[in-house]
N, C-alpha and C positions, 0 to 999 in steps of 0.2 A: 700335768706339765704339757700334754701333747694340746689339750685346750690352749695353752698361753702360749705355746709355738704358733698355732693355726690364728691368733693375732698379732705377732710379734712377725712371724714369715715376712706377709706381701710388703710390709713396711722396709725391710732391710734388703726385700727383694727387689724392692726398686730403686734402691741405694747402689746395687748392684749391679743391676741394668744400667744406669745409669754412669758407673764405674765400666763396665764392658763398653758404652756405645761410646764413647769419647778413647777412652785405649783402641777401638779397633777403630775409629776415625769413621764411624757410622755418624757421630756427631759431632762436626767441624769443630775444633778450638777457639775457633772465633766465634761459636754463637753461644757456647758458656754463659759469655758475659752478658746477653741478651736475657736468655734464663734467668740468670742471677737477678739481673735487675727487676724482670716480671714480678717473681719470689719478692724480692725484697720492696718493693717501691710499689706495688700494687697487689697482689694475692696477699701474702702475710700479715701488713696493715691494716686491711677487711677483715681477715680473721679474725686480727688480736680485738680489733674495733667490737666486735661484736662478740665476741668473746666477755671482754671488759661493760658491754652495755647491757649485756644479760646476766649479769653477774652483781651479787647483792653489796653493795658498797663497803658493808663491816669486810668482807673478806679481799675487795681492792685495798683495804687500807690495814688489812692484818697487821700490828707490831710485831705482833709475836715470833710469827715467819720472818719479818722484814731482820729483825734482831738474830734469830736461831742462823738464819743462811748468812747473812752478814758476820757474824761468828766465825764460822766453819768456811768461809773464803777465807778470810784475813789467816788464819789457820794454816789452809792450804798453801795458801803464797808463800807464807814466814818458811811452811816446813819443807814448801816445794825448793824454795831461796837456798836453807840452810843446808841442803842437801847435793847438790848439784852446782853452787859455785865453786868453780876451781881455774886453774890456768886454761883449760881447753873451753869452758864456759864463763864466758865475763858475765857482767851484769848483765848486759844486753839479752844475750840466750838465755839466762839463768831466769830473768825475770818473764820474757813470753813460756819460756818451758812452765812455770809456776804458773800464767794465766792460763794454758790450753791443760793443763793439769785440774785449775779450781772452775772454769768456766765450759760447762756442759751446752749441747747444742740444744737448748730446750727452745728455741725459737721453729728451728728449720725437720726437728723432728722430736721433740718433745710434747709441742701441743699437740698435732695431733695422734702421737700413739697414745698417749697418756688420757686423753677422753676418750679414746676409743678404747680403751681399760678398765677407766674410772668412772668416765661419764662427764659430762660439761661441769659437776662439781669441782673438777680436779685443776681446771684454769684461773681461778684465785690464785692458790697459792702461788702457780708456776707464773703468772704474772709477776706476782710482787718480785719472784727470784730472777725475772727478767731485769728487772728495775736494779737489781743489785748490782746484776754481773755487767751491765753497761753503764751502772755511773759510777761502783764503788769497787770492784774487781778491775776492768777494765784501766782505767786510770791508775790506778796505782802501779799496776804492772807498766802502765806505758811509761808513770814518771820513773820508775825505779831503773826501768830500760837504759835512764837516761844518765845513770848514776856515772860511766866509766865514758861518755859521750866525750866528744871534745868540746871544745869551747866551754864559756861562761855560762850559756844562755841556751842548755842542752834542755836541762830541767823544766825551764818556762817557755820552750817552744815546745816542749813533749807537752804541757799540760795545754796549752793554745788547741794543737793538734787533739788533744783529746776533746776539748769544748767542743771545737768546729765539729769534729766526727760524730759527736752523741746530738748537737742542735740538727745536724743534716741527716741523721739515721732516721727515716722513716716510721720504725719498728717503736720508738718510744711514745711518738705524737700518737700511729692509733691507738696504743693502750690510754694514753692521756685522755684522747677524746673520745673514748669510749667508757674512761672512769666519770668522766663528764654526765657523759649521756646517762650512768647508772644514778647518781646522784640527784639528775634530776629530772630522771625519768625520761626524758627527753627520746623522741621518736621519730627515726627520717620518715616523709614522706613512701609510701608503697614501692613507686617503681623504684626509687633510690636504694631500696631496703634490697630489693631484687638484685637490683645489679651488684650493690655489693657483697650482697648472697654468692652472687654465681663467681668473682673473683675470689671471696673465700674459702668456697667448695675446691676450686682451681690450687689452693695453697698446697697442700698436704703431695698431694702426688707430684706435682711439679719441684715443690721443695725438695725433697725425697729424692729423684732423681737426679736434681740438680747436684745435690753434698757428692754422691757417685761420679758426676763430670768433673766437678773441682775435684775432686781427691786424684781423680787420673790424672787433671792438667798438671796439679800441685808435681805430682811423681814427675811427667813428663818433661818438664819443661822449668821445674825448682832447680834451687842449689844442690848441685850435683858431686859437692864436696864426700869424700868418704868421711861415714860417720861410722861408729860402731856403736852395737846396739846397748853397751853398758850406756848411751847419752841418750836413748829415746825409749827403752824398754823398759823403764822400772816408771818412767815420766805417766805410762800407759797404765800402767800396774794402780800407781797412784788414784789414777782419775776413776777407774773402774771399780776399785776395792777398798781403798784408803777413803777417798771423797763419801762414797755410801757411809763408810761404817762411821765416820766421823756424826756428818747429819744425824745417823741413827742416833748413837749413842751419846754425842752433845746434846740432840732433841729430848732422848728421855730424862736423860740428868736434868735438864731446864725445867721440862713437867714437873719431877720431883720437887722442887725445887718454887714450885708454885705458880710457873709460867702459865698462863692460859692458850697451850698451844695443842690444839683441838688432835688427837688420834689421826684423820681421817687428812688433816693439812700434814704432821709429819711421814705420815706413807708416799703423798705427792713428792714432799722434800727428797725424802731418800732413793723414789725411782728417780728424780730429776736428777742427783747427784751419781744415780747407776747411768746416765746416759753416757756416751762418746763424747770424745770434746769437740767443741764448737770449730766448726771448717774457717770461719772467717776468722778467726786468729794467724791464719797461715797469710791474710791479705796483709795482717797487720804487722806481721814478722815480718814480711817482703816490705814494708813501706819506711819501716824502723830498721832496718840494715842487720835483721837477726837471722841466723843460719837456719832459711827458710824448708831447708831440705830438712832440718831436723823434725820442725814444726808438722811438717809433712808429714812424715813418719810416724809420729805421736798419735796423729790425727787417723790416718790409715788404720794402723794396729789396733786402735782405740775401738774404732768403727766395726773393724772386720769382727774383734773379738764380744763386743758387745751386743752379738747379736743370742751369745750363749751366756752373760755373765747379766745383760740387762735381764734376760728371761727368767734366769733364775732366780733376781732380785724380786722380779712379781712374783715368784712362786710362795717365797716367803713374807713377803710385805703385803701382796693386796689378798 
């Protein structure tokens, strides 16, 4: 155990740091969003890019994952949904609680703890489960958000909003064009390879400490409505113990079952689904009018605790 703490530490250690320099105002609130965009629009793209170009084409195109995770989302939402709507939770919260419940942060700290684990094998699969959670997770929570919406035309602008969001996210095109590049082999030029070398090397510690500034800004500066924690502490619980065990145990039943879903892709699966939930769901509660302080919360708790429940998932999985 003390081995997978001494890899799992500097990773949520800089989650942390990262959480401290922004609450003591070491780093301004205004330049978050600078970070973020580095992360997201430059570092993380290189990564996934080359992640994707080095990676053997059967395992970008895996069904089996694509099917098993797709599965255990729709899962997740139905049970996060059936659980958590009530008068205090309309659709609106009911359905982000249900996305920051089923969509794990595998972009901003998934890839890289999980090859630093696993080894560059372990980016197939969390690929594909990226592909899931931004076109098929994603989307449905935003349309379902829209269920108690006003107007006619909640539902078909929520779905507009989702098109636009996933055409302008960054994060899907490098994986794209780096399934590209595996396919057909295809190789940039030297220096090109370089530079975007040295933006993907940039990804992991900058990401890392980035989810740390967002999760302080989220606190500081969210909806500041009282919540009580029967409406974001069981949401946490979900993502961290329910989500694994589901993967696990939907994944082996599917094996039995005849699926060709390789050992070594369902251990990825279930640390992905041991991850915290994803920080930019709180962007996406704030943008869709859902009790963004809740989102916060979920998100917080999820993170802090996962630094003891992720670990213990490798201890028994890898």
């Amino acid at each position: 155990m003390l081995a997978i703490f001494n890899v799992t530490f500097p990773f949520f250690a800089l989650v942390l740091f990262g959480y401290l320099a922004a609450r003591r105002r070491y780093l301004p609130l205004e330049a978050i969003t600078g970070l973020n965009s580095f992360v997201l629009f430059f570092a993380l793209p290189c990564m996934l890019y080359r992640f994707g170009a080095t990676t053997p084409i059967a395992q970008l195109l895996d069904g089996s994952v694509f099917l098993t995770w797709t599965l255990c989302a729709l899962v997740m939402v139905s049970f996060t949904i059936a659980t958590t709507l009530n008068k205090r939770n309309a659709w609106n919260d009911a359905s982000f609680g249900a996305l920051v419940a089923a969509f794990p942060n595998t972009g901003f700290m998934g890839v890289p703890l999980l090859v630093a684990i696993l080894g560059a094998q372990a980016a197939g699969p969390m690929i594909v489960t990226i592909v899931v959670d931004m076109l098929i997770t994603s989307s449905l929570c935003v349309a379902l958000s829209r269920l108690d919406a006003a107007g006619t035309h909640g539902m078909s602008v929520a779905a507009r909003n989702a098109l636009k969001g996933m055409v302008f996210n960054p994060m899907p095109w490098g994986i794209i064009f780096g399934t590209v590049a595996s396919a057909t082999q295809f190789e940039l030029p030297a220096p090109a390879m370089k530079t975007l070398g040295l933006l993907a090397d940039a990804a992991s510690p900058v990401a890392l400490f980035t989810i740390g500034a967002v999760l302080a800004r989220s606190n500081m500066t969210g909806d500041q409505r009282p919540i009580p924690p029967r409406d974001y502490v069981p949401i946490a619980v979900f993502k961290l113990i329910l989500h694994p065990a589901l993967v696990l145990t939907l994944g082996v039943s599917l094996i039995q079952l005849g699926l060709p879903l390789s050992q070594s892709a369902l251990t990825v699966m279930v640390l992905v689904a041991a991850l915290p939930s994803a920080s930019n769901v709180s962007l996406l509660a704030e943008r869709f009018g859902a009790n963004n302080g809740r989102i916060a919360r979920i998100i917080l708790v999820s993170t802090a605790v996962a630094f003891l429940t992720f670990s213990a998932a490798v201890a028994l999985m890898a």
